[in-house]
C-alpha positions as CSV (number, residue, x, y, z in Angstrom):
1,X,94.0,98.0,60.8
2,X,97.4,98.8,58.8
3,X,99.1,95.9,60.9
4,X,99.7,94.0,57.9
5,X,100.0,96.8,55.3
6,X,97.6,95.7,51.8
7,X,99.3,94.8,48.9
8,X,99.2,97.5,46.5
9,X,97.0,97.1,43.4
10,X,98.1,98.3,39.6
11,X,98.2,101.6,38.6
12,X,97.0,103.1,35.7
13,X,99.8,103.4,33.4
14,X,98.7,106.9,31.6
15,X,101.0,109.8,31.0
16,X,99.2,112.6,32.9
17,X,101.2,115.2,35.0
18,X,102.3,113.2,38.5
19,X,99.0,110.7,38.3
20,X,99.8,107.6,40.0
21,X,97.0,106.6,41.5
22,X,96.1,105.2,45.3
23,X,95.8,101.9,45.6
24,X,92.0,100.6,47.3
25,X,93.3,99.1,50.5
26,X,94.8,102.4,51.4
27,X,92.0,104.1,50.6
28,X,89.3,102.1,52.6
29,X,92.3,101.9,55.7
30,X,92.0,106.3,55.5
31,X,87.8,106.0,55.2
32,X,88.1,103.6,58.0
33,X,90.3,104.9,60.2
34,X,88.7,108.6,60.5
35,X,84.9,107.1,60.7
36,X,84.2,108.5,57.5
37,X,81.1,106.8,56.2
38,X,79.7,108.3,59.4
39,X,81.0,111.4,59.1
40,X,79.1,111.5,55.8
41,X,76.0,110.0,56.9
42,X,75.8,112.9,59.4
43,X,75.6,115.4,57.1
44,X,79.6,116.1,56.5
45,X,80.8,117.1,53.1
46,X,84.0,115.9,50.9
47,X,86.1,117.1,48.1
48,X,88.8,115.3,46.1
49,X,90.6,118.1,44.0
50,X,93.0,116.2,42.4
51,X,90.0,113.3,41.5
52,X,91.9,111.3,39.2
53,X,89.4,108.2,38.1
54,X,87.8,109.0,41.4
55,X,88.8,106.2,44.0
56,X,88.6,108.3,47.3
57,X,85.0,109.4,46.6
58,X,83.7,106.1,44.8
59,X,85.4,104.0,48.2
60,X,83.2,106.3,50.1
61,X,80.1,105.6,48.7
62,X,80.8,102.1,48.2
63,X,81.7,101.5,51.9
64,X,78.6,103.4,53.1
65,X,76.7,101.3,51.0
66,X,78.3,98.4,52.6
67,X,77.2,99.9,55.7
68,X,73.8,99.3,55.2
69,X,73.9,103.7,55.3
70,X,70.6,104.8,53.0
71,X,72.4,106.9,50.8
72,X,70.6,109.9,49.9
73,X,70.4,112.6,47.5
74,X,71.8,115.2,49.8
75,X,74.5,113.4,50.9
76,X,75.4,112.7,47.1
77,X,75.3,116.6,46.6
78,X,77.7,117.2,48.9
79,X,80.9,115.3,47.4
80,X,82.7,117.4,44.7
81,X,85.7,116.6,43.0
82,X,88.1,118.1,40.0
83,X,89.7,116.3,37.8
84,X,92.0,118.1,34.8
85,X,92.9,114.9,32.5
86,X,89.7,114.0,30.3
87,X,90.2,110.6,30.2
88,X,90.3,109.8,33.8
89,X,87.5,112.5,34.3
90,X,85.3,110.2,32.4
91,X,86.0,107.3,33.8
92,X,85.4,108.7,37.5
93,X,81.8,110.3,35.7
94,X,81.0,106.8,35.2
95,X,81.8,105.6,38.1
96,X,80.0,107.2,40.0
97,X,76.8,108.1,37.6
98,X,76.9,103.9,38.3
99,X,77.0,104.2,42.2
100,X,74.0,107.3,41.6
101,X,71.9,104.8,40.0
102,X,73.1,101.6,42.7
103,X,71.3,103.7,45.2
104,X,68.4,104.3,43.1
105,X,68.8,108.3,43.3
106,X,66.9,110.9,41.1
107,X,69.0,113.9,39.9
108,X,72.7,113.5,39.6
109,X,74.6,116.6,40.6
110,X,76.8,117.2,37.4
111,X,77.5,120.6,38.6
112,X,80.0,119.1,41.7
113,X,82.2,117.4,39.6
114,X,84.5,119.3,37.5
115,X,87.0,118.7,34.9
116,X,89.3,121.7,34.9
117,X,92.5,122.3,36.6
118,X,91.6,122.4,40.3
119,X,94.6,125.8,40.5
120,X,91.9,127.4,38.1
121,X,88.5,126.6,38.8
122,X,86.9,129.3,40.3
123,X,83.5,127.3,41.6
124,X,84.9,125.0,44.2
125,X,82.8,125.0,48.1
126,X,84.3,124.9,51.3
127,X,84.0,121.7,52.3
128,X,84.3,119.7,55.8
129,X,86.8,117.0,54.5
130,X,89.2,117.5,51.6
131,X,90.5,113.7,50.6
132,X,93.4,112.6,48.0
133,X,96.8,112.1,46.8
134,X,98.0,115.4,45.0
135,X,100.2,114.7,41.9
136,X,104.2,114.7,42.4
137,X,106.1,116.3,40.0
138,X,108.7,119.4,40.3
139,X,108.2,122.6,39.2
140,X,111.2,122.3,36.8
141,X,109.6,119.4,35.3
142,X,106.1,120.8,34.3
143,X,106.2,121.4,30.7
144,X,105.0,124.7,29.5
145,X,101.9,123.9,27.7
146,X,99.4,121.3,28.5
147,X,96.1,120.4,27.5
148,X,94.5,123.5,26.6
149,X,96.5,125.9,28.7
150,X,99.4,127.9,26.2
151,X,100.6,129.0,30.0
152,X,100.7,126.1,32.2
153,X,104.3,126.6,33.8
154,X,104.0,130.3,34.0
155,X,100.1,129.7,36.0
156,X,101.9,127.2,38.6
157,X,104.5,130.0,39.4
158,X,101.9,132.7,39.7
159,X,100.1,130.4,42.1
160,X,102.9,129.5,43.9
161,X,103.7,133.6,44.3
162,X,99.7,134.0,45.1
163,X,100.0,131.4,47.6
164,X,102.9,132.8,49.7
165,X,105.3,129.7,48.8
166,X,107.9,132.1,47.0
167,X,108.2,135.9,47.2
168,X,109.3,136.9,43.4
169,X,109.4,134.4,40.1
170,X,112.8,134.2,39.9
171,X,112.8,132.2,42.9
172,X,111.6,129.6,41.0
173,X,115.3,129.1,39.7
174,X,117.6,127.3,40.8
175,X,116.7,125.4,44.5
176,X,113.4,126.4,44.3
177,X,112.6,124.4,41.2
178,X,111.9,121.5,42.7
179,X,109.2,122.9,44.2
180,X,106.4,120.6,43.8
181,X,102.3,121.0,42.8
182,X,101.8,118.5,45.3
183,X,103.0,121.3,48.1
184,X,100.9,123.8,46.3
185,X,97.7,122.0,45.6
186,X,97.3,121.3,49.3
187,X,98.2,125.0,50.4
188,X,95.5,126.1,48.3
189,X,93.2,123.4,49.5
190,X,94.2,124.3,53.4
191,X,93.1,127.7,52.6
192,X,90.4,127.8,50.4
193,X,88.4,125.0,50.5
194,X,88.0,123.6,54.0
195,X,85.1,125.3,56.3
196,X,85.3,126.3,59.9
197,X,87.8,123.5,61.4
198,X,87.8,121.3,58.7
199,X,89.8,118.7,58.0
200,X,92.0,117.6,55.5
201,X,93.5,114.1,54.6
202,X,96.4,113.6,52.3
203,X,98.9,111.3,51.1
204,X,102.2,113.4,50.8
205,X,105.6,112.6,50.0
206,X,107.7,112.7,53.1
207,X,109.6,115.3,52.1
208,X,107.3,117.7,52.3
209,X,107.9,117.4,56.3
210,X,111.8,116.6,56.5
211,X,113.0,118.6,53.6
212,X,113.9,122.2,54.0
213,X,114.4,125.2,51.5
214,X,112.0,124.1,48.4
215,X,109.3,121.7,50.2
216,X,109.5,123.5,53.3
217,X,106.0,125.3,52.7
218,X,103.7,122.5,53.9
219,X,105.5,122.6,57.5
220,X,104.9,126.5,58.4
221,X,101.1,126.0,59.1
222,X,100.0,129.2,57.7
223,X,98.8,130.3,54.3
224,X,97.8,133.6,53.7
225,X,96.9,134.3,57.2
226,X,95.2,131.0,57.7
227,X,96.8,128.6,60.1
228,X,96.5,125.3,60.0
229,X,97.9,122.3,62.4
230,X,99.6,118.8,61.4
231,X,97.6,116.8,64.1
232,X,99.0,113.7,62.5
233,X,100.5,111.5,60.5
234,X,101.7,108.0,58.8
235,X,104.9,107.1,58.1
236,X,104.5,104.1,55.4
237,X,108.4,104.4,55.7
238,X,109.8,100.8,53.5
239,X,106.6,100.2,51.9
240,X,105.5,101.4,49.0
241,X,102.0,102.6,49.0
242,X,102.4,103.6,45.4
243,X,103.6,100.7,42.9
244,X,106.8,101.4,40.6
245,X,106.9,104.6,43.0
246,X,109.9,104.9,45.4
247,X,109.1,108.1,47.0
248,X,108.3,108.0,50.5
249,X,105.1,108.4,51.3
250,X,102.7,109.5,54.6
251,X,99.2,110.2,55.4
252,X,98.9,113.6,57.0
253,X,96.2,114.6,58.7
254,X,95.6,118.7,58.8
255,X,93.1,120.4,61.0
256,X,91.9,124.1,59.6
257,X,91.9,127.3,61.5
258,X,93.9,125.6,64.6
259,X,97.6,126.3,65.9
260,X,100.0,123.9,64.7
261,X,102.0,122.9,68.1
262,X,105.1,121.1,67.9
263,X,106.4,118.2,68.4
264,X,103.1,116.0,67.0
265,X,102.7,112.8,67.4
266,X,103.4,110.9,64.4
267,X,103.3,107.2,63.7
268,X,106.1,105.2,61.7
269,X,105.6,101.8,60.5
270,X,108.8,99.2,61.0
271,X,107.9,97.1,58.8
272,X,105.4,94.9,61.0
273,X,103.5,97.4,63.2
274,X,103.0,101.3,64.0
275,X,105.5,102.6,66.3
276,X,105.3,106.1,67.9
277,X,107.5,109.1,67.1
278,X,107.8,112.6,67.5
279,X,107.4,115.0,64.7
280,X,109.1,118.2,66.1
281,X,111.5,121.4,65.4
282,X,115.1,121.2,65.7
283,X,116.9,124.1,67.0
284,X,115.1,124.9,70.2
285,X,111.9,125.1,67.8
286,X,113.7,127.0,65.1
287,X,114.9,124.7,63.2
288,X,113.5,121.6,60.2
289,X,111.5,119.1,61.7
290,X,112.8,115.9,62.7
291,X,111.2,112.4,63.4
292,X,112.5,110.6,66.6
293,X,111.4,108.4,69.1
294,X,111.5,110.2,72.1
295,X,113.3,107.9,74.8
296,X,116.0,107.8,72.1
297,X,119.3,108.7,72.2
298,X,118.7,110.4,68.4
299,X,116.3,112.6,70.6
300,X,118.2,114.0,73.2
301,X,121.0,114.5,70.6
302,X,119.3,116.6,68.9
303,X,118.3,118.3,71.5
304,X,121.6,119.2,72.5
305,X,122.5,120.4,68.9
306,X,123.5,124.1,68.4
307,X,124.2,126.2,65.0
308,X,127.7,126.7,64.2
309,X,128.6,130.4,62.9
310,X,130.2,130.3,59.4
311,X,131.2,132.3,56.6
312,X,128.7,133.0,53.5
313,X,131.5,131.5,51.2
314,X,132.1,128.0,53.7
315,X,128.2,127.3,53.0
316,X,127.5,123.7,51.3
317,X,127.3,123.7,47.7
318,X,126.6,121.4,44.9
319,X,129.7,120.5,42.5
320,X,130.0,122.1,39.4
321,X,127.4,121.2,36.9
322,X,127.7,120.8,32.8
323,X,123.9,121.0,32.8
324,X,124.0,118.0,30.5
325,X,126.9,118.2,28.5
326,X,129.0,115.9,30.8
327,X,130.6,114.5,27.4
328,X,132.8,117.6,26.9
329,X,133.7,118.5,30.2
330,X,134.4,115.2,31.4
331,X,138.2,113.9,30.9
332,X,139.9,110.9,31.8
333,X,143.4,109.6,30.6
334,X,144.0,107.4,27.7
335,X,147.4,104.9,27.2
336,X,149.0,107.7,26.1
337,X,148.1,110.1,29.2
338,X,146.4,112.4,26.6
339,X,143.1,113.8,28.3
340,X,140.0,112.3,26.1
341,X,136.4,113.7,26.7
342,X,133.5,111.2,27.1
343,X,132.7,112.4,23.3
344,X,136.4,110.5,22.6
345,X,137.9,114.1,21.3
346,X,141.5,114.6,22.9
347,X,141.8,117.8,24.7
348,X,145.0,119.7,23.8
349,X,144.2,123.3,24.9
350,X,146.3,124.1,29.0
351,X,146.2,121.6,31.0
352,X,145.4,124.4,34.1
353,X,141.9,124.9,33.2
354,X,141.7,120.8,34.2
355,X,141.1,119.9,37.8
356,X,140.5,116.9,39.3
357,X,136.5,115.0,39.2
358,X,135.9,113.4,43.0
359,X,134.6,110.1,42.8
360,X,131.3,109.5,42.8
361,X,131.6,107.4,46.2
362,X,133.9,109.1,49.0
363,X,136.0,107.6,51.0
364,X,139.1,108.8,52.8
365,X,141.2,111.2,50.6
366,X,144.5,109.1,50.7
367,X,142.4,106.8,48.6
368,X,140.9,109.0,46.0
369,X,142.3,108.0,42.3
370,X,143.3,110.2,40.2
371,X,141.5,109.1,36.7
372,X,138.9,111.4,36.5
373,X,139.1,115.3,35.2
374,X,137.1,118.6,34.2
375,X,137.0,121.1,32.3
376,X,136.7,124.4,34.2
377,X,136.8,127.8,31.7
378,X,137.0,130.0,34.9
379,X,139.4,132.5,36.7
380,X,139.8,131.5,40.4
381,X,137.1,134.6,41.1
382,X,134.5,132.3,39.6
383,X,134.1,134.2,36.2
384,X,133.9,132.6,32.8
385,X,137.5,133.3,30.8
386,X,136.2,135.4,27.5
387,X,136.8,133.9,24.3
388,X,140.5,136.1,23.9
389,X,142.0,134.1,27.0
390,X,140.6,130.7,26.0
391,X,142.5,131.1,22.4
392,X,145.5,132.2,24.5
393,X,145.5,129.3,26.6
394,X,144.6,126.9,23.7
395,X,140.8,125.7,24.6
396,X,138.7,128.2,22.8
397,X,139.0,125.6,19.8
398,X,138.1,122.7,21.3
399,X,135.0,124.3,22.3
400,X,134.4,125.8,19.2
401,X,134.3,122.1,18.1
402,X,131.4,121.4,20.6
403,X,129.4,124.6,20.3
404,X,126.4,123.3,19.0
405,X,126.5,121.0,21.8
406,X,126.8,123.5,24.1
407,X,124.5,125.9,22.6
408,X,121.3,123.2,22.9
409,X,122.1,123.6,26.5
410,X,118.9,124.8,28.8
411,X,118.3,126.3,31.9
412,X,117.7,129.9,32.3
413,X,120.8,131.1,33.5
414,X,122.7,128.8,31.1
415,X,120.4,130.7,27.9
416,X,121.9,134.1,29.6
417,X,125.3,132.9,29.3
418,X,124.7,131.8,25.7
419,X,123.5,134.7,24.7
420,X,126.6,136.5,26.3
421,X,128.6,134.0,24.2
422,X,130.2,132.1,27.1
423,X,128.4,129.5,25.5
424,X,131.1,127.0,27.8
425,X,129.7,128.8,31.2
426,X,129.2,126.0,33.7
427,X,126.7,126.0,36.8
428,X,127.6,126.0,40.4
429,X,131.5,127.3,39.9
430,X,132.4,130.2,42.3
431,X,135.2,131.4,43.9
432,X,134.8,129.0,46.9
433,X,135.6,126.3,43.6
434,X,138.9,127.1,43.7
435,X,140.0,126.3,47.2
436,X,142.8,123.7,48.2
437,X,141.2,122.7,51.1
438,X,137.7,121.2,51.0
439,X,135.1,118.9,53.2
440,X,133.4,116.2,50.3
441,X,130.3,114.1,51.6
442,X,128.3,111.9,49.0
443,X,125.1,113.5,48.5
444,X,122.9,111.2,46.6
445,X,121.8,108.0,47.8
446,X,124.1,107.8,50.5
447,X,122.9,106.3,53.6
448,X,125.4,107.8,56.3
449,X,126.5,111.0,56.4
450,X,130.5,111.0,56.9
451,X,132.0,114.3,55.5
452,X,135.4,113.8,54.2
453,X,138.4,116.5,54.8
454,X,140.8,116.9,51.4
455,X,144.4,118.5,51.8
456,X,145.4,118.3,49.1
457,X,148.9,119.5,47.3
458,X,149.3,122.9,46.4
459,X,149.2,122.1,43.0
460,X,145.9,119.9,43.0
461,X,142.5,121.4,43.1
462,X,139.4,119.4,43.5
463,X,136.5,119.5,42.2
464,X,132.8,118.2,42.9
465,X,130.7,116.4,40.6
466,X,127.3,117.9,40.0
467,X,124.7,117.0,42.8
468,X,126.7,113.7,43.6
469,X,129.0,115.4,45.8
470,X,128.2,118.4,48.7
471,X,131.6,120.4,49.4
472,X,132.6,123.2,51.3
473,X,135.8,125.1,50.8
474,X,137.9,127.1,53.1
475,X,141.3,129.4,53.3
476,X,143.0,126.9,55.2
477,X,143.0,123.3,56.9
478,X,142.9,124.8,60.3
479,X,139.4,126.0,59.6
480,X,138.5,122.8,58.0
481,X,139.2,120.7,60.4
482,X,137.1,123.0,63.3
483,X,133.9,122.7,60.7
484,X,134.5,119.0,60.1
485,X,135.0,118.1,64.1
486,X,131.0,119.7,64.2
487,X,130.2,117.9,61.2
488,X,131.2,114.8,62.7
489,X,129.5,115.2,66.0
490,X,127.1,113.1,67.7
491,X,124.6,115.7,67.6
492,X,124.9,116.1,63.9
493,X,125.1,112.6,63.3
494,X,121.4,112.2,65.2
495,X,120.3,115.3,63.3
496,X,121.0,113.7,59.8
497,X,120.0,110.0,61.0
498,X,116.3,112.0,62.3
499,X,115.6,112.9,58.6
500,X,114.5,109.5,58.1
501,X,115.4,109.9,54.4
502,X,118.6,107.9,54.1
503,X,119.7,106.8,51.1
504,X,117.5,109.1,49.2
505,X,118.3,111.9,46.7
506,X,117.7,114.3,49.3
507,X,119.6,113.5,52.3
508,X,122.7,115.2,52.5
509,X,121.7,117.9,49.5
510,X,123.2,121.2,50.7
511,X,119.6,122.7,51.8
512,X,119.1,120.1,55.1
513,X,123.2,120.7,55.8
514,X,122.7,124.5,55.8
515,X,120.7,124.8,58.1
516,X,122.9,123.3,60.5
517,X,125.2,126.6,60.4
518,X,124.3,130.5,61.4
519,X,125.8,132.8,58.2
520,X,127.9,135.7,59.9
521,X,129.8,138.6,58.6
């Protein structure tokens, strides 16, 4: 089955935290291809903990009843599902109170279907299957109430310390915001809820495999002291299981209280049929995991690639970030060659706290314009310039002009900085901004990973643009151009294509490129 992929269905359009719910085909394609209805009918037991309107468990029954299986009143007892959204818990009540009564059944087990946030409830089995789609959204995007819960933000960060997936909250800053529930729902799931060599069947986003640093949690294959093994999984790849979803998605298949062994056998849909591939380490096993097919030349590339010692200040960054007040720091030139913000306000404080904006696209440096400019309040040691040296050099009024702009900045580090009263502090601006000579690559989006050198005069300095841009600086070209030879190796080249994640937001990010050097000194 899964030749020809089902067309997805509509999805619920209701505003709950990461719902979108899984279409039927895919459903009945997971029930069907791990014999499920059998599984049940022999006595297994299931639990959806993210339930939504309950199509994993309701597909169950309904395809057993399909079957021709007599569906009995033990077998109902042992599904359980949790659901936190009310209105979706009712309709999945309903649902299946209507499949209770379709097999003519006596007492309905209330009791094994919950509504209560499934990182709370307390009353959950150990169960031999655990089935679903997990919601998707970041940590940094929770808000901090919901529903009934004053604490909602501050109980997914306790969870995530409980579960092992951070080692102290303010890890939760910063790179590790983006941390998903999705990751932390199914740790807790791997570890609490599955009996003996149980089995668990999820759809994921991909990146919970191929990213590192943040999502990287899901591919250890031990919480708490339990292992786990990937023994699986489906690469959906171009199609979107999910309507008006463009995350990629898989079906992974985990197996409880086994080894996880790499590389794992992994299947990737080309748009017709299922083609093999290996799942496995880079690094000689040490390294992210990578999807390949194995009589590639990608694979033995990668095979061949080795870490390249570098300094803590060469490391990939980010460019600097206005954390939403793009408008003020952002200049270009007007007729006149006066420097206008994206507010319209001319700039007239020193022109040598302006430095030049990359373009969003890079291509060779000869070609770069220069049109675009920004603001930087900052000595070349990376620290914000107090308010006496801004007057000095003519800016402090021009920010004065924007402060209450600047001051409905968030963030937490930006608040700290605010309540300092560098209330123009920027993110991502350190020493290593300052350099003249720099290696750009186009982080979002981009499909091909081609770092770009930049010698620039002695006079210009350039700068990245927030998470569009990945750049490393260095004291001089000569160490530039040894990092960028690496960079532009064959073996890297198969490293960055076995991601399978071009032209997402995550592909070159500076978290997969880091880990492609060894930090010495």
């Amino acid at each position: 089955m899964l030749n020809e992929l089902p067309l997805p269905l509509k999805v619920s359009t209701e505003p709950p935290i990461g719902a979108v719910f899984t279409p039927a085909p895919y459903v009945r394609w997971v029930i069907d291809k791990w014999h499920l209805s059998e599984a049940w009918a022999s006595g297994a037991s299931f639990l959806d903990p993210t339930a939504g309107e309950g199509i994993f468990l309701t597909t169950l029954i309904e395809m057993s009843l399909e079957r021709g299986f007599p569906i009995t009143e033990s077998m109902f007892a042992s599904l359980y599902a949790a659901e936190i959204h009310p209105p979706f818990f009712q309709r999945m009540r309903d649902r299946l109170q209507q499949l209770f009564e379709r097999a003519h059944l006596l007492r309905f087990p209330e009791e094994n279907f919950l509504q209560v946030d499934y990182l709370l409830a307390s009353n959950v089995p150990r169960v031999d299957y655990i089935l679903g789609n997990p919601p998707w959204k970041s940590f940094s995007e929770l808000p901090e109430k919901y529903l009934d819960n004053d604490q909602y933000k501050e109980t997914v960060k306790l969870a995530f310390l409980h579960y092992g997936m951070v080692t102290e909250k303010s890890n939760m800053l910063l790179g590790n915001s983006r941390m998903d529930i999705a990751s932390l729902i199914t740790m807790r799931a791997l570890y609490e809820h599955l009996k003996p060599s149980g089995a668990a069947l999820l759809y994921l986003p991909m990146s919970l495999f191929l990213n590192s640093g943040a999502h990287s949690s899901v591919q250890q294959c031990s919480v708490l002291g339990r292992n786990y093994a990937v023994e699986t999984f489906y690469d959906f790849n171009k199609e979107r299981v999910f309507p008006g979803v463009s995350t990629r998605y898989v079906l992974a298949a985990f197996r409880a209280d086994e080894h996880c062994r790499y590389p794992v056998t992994a299947h990737y849909h080309n748009g017709n049929h299922w083609e093999k591939k290996l799942l496995s380490r880079s690094f000689s096993g040490k390294g992210p995991l990578v999807l390949t097919n194995p009589l590639s030349h990608t694979h033995t590339r990668i095979g061949e690639l080795k870490k390249m010692d570098i300094y803590k200040e060469e490391l990939p960054r980010q460019g600097a970030n206005t954390a939403g007040a793009n408008k003020v720091f952002h200049f270009s030139h007007d007729l006149y060659g006066n420097f206008v913000s994206g507010n319209g306000q001319i700039y007239q404080g020193s022109a040598s706290l302006l430095y030049l904006l990359a373009p969003n696209k890079i291509i060779p440096f000869p070609n770069w314009e220069r049109k675009k400019f920004i603001l930087v309040p900052y000595d070349h040691r990376g620290k914000a310039l107090p308010a006496d040296i801004l007057s000095s050099l003519g800016a402090l009024e021009y920010f004065e002009d924007n402060k209450e702009i600047l001051q409905k900045r968030k963030g937490v580090y930006i608040s700290n900085q605010i309540r300092r009263g560098n209330y123009w502090a920027l993110l991502g601006v350190g020493p290593y901004s300052f350099s003249h000579c720099k290696i750009f690559w186009t982080a979002l989006g981009s499909s091909r990973f081609y770092p770009e050198p930049v010698y620039p005069s002695e006079e210009e300095i350039w700068q990245g643009n927030q998470a569009h841009h990945v750049t490393m600086s260095f004291q001089d070209a000569e160490r530039c151009e040894t990092v960028l030879s690496y960079l532009r190796s064959d073996q890297v080249r198969a490293y960055m294509e076995s991601s399978a994640i071009a032209g997402s937001r995550s592909f070159a990010q500076p978290g997969r490129i880091r880990e492609l050097f060894q930090v010495i000194r």
